[in-house]
C-alpha positions as CSV (number, residue, x, y, z in Angstrom):
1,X,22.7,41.4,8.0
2,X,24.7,38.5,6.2
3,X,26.3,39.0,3.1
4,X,24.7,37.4,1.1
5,X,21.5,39.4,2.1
6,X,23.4,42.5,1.7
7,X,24.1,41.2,-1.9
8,X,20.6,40.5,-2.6
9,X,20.0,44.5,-1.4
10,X,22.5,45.4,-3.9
11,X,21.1,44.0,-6.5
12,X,17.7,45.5,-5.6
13,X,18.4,48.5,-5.4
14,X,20.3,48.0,-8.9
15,X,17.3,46.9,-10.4
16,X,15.2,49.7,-9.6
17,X,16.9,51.9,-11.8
18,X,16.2,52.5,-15.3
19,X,20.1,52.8,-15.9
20,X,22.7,53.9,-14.7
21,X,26.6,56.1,-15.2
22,X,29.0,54.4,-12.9
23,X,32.3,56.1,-11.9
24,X,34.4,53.8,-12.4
25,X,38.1,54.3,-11.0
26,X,39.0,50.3,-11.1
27,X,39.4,50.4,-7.5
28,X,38.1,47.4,-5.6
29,X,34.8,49.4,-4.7
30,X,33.4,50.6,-8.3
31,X,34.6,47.1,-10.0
32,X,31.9,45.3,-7.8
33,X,29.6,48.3,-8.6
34,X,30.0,48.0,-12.2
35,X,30.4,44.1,-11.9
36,X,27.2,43.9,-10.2
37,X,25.5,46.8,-11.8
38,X,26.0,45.0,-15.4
39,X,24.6,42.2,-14.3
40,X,21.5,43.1,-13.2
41,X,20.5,45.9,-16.0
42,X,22.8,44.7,-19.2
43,X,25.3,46.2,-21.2
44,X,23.2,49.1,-22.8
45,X,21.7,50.5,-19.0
46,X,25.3,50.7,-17.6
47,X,28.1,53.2,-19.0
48,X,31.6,53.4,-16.8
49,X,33.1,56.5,-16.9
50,X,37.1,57.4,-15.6
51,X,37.9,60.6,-14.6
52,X,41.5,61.7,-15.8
53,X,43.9,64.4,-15.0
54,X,47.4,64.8,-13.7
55,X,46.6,63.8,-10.3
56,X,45.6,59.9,-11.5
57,X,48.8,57.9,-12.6
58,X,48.4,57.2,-16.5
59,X,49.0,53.1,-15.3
60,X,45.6,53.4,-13.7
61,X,43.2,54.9,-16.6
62,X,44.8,51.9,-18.2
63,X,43.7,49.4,-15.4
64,X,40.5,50.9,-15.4
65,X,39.7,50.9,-19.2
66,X,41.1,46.8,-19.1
67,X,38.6,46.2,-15.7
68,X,35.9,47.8,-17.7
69,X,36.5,45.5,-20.8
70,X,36.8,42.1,-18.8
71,X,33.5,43.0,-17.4
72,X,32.1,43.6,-20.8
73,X,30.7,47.1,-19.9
74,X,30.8,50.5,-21.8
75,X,33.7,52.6,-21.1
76,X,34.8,56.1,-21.7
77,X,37.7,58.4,-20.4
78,X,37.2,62.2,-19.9
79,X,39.5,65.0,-18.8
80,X,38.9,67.0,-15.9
81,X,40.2,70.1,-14.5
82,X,42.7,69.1,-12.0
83,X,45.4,71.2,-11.3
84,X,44.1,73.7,-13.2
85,X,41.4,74.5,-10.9
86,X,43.6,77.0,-9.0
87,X,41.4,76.5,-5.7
88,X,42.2,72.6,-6.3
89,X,45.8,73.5,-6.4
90,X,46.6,75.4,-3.6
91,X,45.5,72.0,-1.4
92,X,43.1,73.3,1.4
93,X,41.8,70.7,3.6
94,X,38.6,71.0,1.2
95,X,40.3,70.4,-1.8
96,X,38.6,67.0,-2.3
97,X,35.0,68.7,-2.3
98,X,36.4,71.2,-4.7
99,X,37.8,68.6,-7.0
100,X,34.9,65.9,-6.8
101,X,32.3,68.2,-7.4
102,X,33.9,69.3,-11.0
103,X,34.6,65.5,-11.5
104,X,30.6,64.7,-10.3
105,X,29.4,67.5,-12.6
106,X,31.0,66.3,-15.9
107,X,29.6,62.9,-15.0
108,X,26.4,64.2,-15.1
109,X,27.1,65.7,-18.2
110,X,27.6,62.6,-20.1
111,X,24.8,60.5,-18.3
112,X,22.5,63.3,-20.1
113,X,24.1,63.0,-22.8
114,X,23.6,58.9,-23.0
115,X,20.0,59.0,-21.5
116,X,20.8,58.1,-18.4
117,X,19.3,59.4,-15.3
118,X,21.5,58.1,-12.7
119,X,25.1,58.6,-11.3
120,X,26.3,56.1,-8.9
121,X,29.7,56.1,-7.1
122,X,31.6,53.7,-4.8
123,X,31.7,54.6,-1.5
124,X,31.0,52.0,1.0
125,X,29.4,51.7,4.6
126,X,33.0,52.1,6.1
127,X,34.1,55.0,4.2
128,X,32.1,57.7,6.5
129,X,34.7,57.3,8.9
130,X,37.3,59.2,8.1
131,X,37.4,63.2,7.0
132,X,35.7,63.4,3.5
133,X,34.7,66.3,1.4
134,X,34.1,64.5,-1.3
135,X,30.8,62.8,0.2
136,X,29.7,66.7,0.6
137,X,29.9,67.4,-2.9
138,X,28.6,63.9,-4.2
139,X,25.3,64.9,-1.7
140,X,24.9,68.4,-3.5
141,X,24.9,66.8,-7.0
142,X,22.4,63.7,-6.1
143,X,25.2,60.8,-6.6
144,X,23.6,57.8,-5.4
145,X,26.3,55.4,-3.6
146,X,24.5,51.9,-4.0
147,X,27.3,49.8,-2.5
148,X,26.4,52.1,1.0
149,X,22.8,52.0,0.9
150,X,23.1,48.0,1.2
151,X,25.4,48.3,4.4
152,X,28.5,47.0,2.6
153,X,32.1,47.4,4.0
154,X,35.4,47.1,2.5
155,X,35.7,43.5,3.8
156,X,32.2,42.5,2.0
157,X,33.4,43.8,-1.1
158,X,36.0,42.0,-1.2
159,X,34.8,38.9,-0.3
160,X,32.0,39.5,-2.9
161,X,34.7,40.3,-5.1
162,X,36.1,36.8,-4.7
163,X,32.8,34.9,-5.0
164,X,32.6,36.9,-8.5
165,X,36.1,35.9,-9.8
166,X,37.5,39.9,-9.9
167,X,40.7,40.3,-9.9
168,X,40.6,43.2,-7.7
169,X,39.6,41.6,-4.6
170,X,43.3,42.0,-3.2
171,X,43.5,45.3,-4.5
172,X,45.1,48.0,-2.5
173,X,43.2,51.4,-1.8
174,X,44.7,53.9,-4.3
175,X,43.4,57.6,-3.9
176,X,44.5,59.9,-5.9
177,X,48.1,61.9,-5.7
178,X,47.1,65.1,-3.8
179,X,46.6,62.8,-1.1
180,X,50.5,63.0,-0.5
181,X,51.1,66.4,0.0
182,X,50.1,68.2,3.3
183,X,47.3,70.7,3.5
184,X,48.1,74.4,2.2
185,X,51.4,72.9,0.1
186,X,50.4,74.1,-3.2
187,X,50.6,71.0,-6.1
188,X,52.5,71.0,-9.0
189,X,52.7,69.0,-12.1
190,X,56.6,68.5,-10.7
191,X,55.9,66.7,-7.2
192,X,52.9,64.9,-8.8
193,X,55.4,62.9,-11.1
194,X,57.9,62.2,-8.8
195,X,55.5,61.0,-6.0
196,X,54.3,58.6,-9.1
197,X,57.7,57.8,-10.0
198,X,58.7,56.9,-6.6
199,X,56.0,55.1,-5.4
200,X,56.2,53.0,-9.2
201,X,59.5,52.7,-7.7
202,X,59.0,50.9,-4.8
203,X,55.9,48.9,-5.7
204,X,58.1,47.1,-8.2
205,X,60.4,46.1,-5.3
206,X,57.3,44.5,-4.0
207,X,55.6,46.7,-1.1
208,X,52.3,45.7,-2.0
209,X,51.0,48.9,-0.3
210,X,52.5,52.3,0.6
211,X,52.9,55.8,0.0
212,X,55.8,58.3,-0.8
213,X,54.5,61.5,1.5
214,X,55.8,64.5,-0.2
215,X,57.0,66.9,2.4
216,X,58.6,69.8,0.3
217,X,62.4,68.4,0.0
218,X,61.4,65.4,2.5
219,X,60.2,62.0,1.5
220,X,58.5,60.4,3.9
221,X,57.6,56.7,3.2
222,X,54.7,54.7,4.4
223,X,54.9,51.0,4.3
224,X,53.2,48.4,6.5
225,X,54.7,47.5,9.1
226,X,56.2,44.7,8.3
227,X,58.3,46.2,5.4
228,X,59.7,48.4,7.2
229,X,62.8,46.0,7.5
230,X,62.8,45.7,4.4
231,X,62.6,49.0,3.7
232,X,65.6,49.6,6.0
233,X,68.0,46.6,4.0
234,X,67.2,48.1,0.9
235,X,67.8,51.8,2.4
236,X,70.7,53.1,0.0
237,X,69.0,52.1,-3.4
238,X,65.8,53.7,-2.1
239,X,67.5,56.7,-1.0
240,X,69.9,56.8,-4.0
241,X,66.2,56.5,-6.5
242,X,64.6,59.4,-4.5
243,X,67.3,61.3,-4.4
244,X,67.9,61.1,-8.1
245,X,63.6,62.8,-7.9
246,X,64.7,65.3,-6.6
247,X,63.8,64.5,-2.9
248,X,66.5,65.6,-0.4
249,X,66.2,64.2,2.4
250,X,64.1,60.1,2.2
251,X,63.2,59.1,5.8
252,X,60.8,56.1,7.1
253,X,57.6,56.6,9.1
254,X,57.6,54.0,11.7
255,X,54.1,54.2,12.5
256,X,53.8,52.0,9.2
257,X,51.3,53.1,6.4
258,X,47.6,54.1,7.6
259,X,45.2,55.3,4.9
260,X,44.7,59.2,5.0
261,X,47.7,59.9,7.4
262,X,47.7,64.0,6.1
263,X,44.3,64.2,8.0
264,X,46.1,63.6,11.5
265,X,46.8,67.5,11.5
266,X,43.4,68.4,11.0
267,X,42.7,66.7,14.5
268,X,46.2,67.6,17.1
């Protein structure tokens, strides 16, 4: 199927909906969503909602709430649990399920509460290929993923997201901070903000994408691979700013950065 008849599915599949509660994280995925979403029903049918806790860097909320407003759509922030659901925060390999069915839960609480009968999230045709519990919970509460259901990938969205003038079409993939710490490593408020601070860090060096993989004492940095001479020449500031954390030891993985890398131990 072409794009541009993929497109048309979206929209069809939009308009079929009375309205609609989009969670809206400002990520390249639910910015087309809501893009696309407020086009087709209007800015009374579509409300975006952002999910916040400690495990979402406070820079993003922000991005999120401006995304929201360039679109022109209804936006609202609400707290969630987080780190204070203790399951959550002892980091089994479930912990997303555990976490995204809170999040999916208070999202249907405000759709009810602003009439709407819908919740629709971002995942895309490609994003069934790696290990997520999320996609479990967002099944058990009836979260619709539109972008999904009309075949889209990561690479349509983004050129979509060019044809439509977003400024997130270049936008890295940014999940959320308990993605850095390795299963059964319990996560504290403590490694959250340094993993935020270092990885703030080292994007304004300008490593468009990576992570800072928190390994107890142990840094382990994930860059693509061609930063990693970069990373190397600018070894002793990085090492000094980790350091300085509370990081012990700062080393470089030279398999380069790879989206959900903590996974690999749940298949030796």
């Amino acid at each position: 199927m072409s794009l541009l008849n993929k497109f048309d599915h979206l929209k069809k599949i939009l308009e079929n909906l009375d309205g609609c509660l989009v969670a809206f994280s400002g990520g390249v995925d639910s910015t087309l969503l809501l893009k696309v979403a407020h086009m087709v029903l209007g800015e009374e049918k579509v409300l975006a909602v952002t999910a916040t806790s400690d495990i979402y860097p406070a820079e993003e909320v922000e991005e999120a709430k401006d995304l929201a407003r360039l679109i022109g759509a209804k936006h609202l922030a609400i707290a969630t649990k987080g780190l204070d659901n203790p399951v959550f925060a002892t980091n089994p390999p479930e912990r997303c399920y555990h976490c995204k069915k809170e999040v999916y839960a208070r999202l249907w609480e405000e759709a009810r509460i602003h009439g709407l009968n819908c919740v629709l999230d971002g995942l895309n045709a490609d994003d069934t290929g790696d290990y997520r519990p999320g996609i479990k919970a967002a099944k058990e509460l009836g979260i619709r993923s539109p972008l999904q259901e009309a075949g889209l990938t990561k690479r349509d969205i983004r050129a979509l997201s060019r044809r439509l003038g977003l400024p997130t079409a270049g936008k890295p993939a940014s999940p959320c901070l308990a993605t850095r710490f390795p299963y059964g490593t319990p996560i504290t408020r403590e490694g959250l903000v340094r993993v935020a601070e270092g990885e703030r860090f080292l994007r304004q060096l300008g490593i468009p994408e990576l992570r800072v993989r928190d390994h107890g004492n142990l840094a382990r940095i994930e860059v693509p691979k061609d930063y990693l001479a970069f990373i190397i020449q600018r070894s002793n500031e990085i090492s000094e700013k980790l350091k300085q954390l509370g990081y012990t030891y700062v080393t470089l993985d030279i398999q380069g950065f790879r989206s959900g890398s903590m996974n690999e131990t749940l298949n030796p």
